[in-house]
N, C-alpha and C positions, 0 to 999 in steps of 0.2 A: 165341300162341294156345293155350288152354287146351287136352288132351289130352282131353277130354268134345269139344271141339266134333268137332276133330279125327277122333274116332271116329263119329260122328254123319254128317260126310261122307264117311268110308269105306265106311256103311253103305248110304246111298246111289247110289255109284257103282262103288262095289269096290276094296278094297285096291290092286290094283295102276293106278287110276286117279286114286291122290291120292300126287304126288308132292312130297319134302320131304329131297332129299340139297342139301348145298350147290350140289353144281353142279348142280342142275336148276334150284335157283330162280337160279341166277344169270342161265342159261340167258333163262330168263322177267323178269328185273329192268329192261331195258331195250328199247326199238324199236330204228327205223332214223333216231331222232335224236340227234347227239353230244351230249356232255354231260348226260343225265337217265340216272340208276339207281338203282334202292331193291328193294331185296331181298324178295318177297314172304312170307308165310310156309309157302304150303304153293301148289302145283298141282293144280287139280281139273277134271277131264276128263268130262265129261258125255257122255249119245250120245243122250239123246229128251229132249222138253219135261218130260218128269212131274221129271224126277233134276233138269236146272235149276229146274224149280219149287221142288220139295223145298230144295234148295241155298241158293235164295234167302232162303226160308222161314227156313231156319235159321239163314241169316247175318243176315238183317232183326231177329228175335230177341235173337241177342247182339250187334248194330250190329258186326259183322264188315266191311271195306269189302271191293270184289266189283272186281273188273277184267276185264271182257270181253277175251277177244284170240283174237285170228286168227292171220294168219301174220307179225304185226309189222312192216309194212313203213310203215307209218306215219312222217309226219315231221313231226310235233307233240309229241313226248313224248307220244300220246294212252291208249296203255296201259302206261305206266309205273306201276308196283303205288307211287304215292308214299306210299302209307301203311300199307304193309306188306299183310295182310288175305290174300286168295288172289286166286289169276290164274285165273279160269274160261276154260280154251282148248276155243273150240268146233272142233277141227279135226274129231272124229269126226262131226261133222254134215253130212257129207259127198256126200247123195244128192241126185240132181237125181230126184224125183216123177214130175212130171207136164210134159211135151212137148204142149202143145194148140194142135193145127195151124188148128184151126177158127177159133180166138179168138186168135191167135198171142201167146199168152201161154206160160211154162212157171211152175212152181212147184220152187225148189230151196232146198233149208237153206243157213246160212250160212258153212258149213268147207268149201264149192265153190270152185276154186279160177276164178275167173273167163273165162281163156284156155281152160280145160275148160272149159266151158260152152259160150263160142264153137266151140270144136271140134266141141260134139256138136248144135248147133241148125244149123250150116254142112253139115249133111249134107243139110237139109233148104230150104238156100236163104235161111237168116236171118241176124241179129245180133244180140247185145245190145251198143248200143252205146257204152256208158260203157268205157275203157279206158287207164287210166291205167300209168303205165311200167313200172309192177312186173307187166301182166297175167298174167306166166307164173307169179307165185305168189300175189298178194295173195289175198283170201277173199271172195267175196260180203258177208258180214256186216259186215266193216272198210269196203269201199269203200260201204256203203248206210250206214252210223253216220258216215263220216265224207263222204258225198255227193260222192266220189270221182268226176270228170270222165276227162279226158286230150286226145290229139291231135283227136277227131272231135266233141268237144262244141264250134266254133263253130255246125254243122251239127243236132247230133244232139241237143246240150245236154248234163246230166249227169243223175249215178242219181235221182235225185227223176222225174225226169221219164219216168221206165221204171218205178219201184215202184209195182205199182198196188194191192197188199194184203201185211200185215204179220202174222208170229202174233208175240207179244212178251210175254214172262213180265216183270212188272212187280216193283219193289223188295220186295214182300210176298208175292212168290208165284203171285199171279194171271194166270192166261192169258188173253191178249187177243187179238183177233180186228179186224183192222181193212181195210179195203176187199173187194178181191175183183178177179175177170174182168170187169167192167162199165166200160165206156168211158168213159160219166158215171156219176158220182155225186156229188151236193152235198148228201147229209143227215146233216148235221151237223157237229162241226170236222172237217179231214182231220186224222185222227190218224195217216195213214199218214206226212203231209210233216211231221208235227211228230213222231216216233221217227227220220226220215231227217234225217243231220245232226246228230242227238242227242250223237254219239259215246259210246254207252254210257252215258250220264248219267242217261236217264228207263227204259231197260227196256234188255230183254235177247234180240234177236232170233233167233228159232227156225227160221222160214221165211220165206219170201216167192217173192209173186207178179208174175213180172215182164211185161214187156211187149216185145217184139221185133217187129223191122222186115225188112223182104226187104232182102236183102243186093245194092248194086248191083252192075248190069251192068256196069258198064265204070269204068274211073277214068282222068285224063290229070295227070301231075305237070309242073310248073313251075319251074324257079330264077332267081330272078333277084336281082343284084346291084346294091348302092347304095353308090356312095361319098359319097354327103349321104342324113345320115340322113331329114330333113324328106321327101324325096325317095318314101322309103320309107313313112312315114309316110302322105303323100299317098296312096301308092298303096293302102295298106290300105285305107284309108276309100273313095277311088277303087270299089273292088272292089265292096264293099256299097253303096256308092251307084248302082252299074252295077246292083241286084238280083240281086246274083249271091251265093247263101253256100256258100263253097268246104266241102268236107269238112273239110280243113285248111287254116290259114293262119299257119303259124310266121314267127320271127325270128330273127334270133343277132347280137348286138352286135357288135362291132371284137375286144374280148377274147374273146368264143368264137371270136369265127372265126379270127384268131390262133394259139389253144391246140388246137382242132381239126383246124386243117392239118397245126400241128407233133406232132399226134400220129396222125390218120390219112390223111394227106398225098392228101386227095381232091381237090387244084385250085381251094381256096380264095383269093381275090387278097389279102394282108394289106393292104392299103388301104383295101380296103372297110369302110364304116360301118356298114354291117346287110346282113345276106343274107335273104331272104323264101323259104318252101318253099311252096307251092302245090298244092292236088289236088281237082280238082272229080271230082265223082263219079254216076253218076246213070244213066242211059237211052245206049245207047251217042252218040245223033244230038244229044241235048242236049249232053253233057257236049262234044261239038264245038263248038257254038254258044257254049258259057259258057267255053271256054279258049280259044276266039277272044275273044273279051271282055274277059279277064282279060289277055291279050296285049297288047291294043291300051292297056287302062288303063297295063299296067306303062311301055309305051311313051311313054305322056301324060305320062310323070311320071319319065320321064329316066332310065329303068333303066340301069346302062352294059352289063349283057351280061345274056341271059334264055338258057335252056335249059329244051330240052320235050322228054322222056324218050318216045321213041318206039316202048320196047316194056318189058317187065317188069325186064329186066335195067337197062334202065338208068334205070327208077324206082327200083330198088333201089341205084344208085350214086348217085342226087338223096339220096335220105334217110340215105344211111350218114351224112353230114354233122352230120342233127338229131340220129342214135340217140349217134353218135358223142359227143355236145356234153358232156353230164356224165361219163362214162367219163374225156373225155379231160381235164375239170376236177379232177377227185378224182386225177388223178393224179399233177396236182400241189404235194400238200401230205397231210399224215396226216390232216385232218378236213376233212370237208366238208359246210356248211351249205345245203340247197336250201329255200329260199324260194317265197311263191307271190303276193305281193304283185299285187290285180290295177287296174286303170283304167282308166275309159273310154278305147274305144278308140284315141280323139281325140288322146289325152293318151300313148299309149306313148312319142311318141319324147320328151316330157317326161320322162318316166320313165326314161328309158333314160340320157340325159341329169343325170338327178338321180345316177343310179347312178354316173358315171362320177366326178359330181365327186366323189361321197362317198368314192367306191376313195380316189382321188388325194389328198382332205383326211385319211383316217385310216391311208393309206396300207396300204388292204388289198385283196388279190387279188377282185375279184367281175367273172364274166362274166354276162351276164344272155341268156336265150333262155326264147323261149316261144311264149305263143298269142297272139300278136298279133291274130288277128282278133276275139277275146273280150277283150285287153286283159288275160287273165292270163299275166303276165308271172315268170320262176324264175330274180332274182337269184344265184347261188349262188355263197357266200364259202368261200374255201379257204383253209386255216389250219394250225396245230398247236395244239390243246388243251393239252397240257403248258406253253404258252409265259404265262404269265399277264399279263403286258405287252400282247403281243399279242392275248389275248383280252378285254383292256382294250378295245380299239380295236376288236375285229370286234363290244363290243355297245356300244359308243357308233356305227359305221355302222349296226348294224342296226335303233336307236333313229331315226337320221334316215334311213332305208330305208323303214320303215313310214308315221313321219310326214307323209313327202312321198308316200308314196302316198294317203294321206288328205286328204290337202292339196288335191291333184288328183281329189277328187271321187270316190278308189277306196277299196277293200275290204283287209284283214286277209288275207283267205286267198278264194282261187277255187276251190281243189279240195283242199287236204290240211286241212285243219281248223285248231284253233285248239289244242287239247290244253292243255301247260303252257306251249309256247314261244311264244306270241302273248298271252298273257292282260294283260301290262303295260301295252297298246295295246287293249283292246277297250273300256274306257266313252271312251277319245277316239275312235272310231269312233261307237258308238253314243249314250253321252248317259250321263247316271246314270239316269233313270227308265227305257230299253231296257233295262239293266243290271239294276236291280230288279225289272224285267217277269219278264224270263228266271229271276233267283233263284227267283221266286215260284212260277215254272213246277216249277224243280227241286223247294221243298221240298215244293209239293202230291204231286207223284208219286213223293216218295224221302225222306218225312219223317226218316227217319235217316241221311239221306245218307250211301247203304250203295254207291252204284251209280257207280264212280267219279270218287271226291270228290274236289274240288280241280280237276278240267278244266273248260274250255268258258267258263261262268262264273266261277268261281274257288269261292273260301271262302262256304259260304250261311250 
């Protein structure tokens, strides 16, 4: 990058907010997916909409490429700086605005770290409740660019469905303004749900206005154990067929549950085919009635042992289980690939099923756990990167990993995005003309595809 442009963004945001030592941008070269790094040229730290307008402005000019990023927890490669250009980090965007208790909305920029957030709306009896596994550090911005779910979205859903207005400085500079506090609104396209999801691609978000729910009363957790997987299977669907939609409804294969006991030895039976975690949540006297329910389905359908967590403490021993599942996968092996491959519900224990054979035919470690009651499912392969043989084989699985999700009527990605590490797989997902749709979308609103190029869609 030319030392004119260079000056131009210092002038901007101020010398000491455009960094450009080796190790800083090494620092920024990479997420939280193995395998992608590329060095960017320079770090530019913004604190108000005018300095990223400005920014934009001037990188849209000399077609500089732009890389949004947050707190990188990302597992897409989705802000890896692939072509050099600068890593715009919005961490200083750090204030939550406005708390409106009336409209139970709040309004926060996007270098919020999302667990703060919840912390400071729970004072008041709310949630926001999109909360994906990183909630103690990811960013507002990342999980709304990348429509970041987690554990309570069979229930709650994910961020799309809480973003109810957008400020968003576009590839040329311009400040945009999209929804608001209105409950309804249908005039015109939602430009809010089309910048959600974007992952950085079409603009550059500044604030936003979210939406929150009162936080329930009560919650009642469940485990229960399947040594036939169909078994479990049944019961999922069983559940939702009962009208009952649990807050959570996870699973953990034979391989997690395995790797999980042997690493936090909570009373796991290594026989077992899938374990199911359960938590309805709601009105203290309902939440009785629906885990009576949920009791009687798991029973219909040949659970061999259930456990109902009868006070805080020992919901907290139900779920060490689930928190435990990846900790205790990454630990064994230097790299670890988490996956988000999702399916109709119907179709999990297909899925589950597909996974095992594929470990076994490319003979690579993957346990799989997830959201079973959404049918998004987090194969995750554990490996050593160094080993080139071996990572021969973890992307020929992960080729018929995707496939066969596709196969079964499912989706690419349920909550972490598609970035670089999914893009080989998205026109057999979609089709070629969905493919060219979306291009079209990018180069209308990023004619110099400044706004990081190469994700999502790929090459426009």
């Amino acid at each position: 990058m030319q030392t004119l442009y260079m000056e131009e963004f210092k002038k901007i945001v101020g010398e000491e907010n455009v960094l450009t030592s080796h190790e800083e941008l090494y620092c920024y070269s990479y997420d939280a997916t193995p395998g992608y790094s590329h060095l960017p040229e320079a770090i530019v730290i913004p604190e108000n909409v005018n300095q990223v307008s400005d920014i934009l402005k001037t990188a849209n000019q000399h077609k500089i490429p732009v890389y949004p990023r947050g707190s990188g927890t990302n597992l897409s490669a989705g802000c890896v700086p692939l072509k050099g250009g600068i890593v715009l980090l919005m961490t200083r965007f750090n204030h939550i605005s406005d708390v409106d208790l009336e409209n139970l909305v709040v309004v926060a920029e996007p270098g919020v770290i999302v667990g703060d957030l919840n912390g400071m709306v729970a004072r008041h009896g709310l949630i926001y409740p999109p909360d994906p596994g990183t909630v103690a550090t990811a960013t507002l911005g990342g999980t709304i660019a990348e429509n970041a779910g987690g554990l309570r979205g069979l229930k709650y859903g994910v961020s799309k469905h809480y973003v109810m207005g957008l400020e968003v400085v576009l590839a040329n500079g311009d400040i945009l303004h999209t929804g608001g506090k209105n409950v309804k609104d249908v005039s015109g396209y939602d430009l809010t749900k089309l910048f959600t999801g974007s992952e950085g691609t079409l603009g550059v978000i500044t604030q936003a206005t979210l939406k929150l729910v009162p936080a329930p009363e009560s919650k009642k957790s469940i485990m229960a154990v399947f040594k036939n997987l169909d078994y479990a299977g049944k019961a999922v669907a069983g559940i939702i067929a009962a009208k009952i939609i649990p807050a959570t409804l996870e699973i953990m294969d034979n391989a997690t549950i395995c790797t999980v006991e042997d690493y936090a030895h909570v009373g796991l039976p290594l026989d077992a085919e899938a374990v199911l975690l359960i938590e309805v949540d709601g009105i203290a006297e309902v939440v009785e009635k629906e885990a009576d329910k949920v009791l009687n389905v798991l029973k219909k359908n040949q659970a061999d042992d259930i456990q109902v967590a009868k006070n805080d403490a020992e919901r907290d021993r139900l779920w060490a289980a689930r928190r435990a599942a990846l900790p205790a996968l990454a630990k064994l092996r230097p790299t670890t690939y988490v996956e988000d491959a999702t399916v109709p519900r119907s179709k999990v224990p297909d899925f589950l099923r597909a996974v095992s054979r594929i470990s076994k035919e490319f003979n690579v470690t993957i346990g799989t756990f997830g959201h079973a009651g959404d049918g998004n499912m987090h194969p995750t392969i554990v490996c050593d990167i160094r080993d080139p043989q071996e990572m021969d084989l973890v992307k020929k699985a992960m080729n018929e990993m995707f496939l066969s999700a596709i196969k079964l009527g499912g989706t690419l990605s349920g909550e972490h995005g598609i970035g670089l590490g999914k893009l080989p797989w998205m026109e057999q997902q979609h089709g070629s003309k969905a493919m060219e749709a979306m291009k079209a979308i990018k180069r209308a609103m990023d004619p110099n595809l400044i706004l990081n190029p190469g994700k999502l869609v790929g090459e426009c």
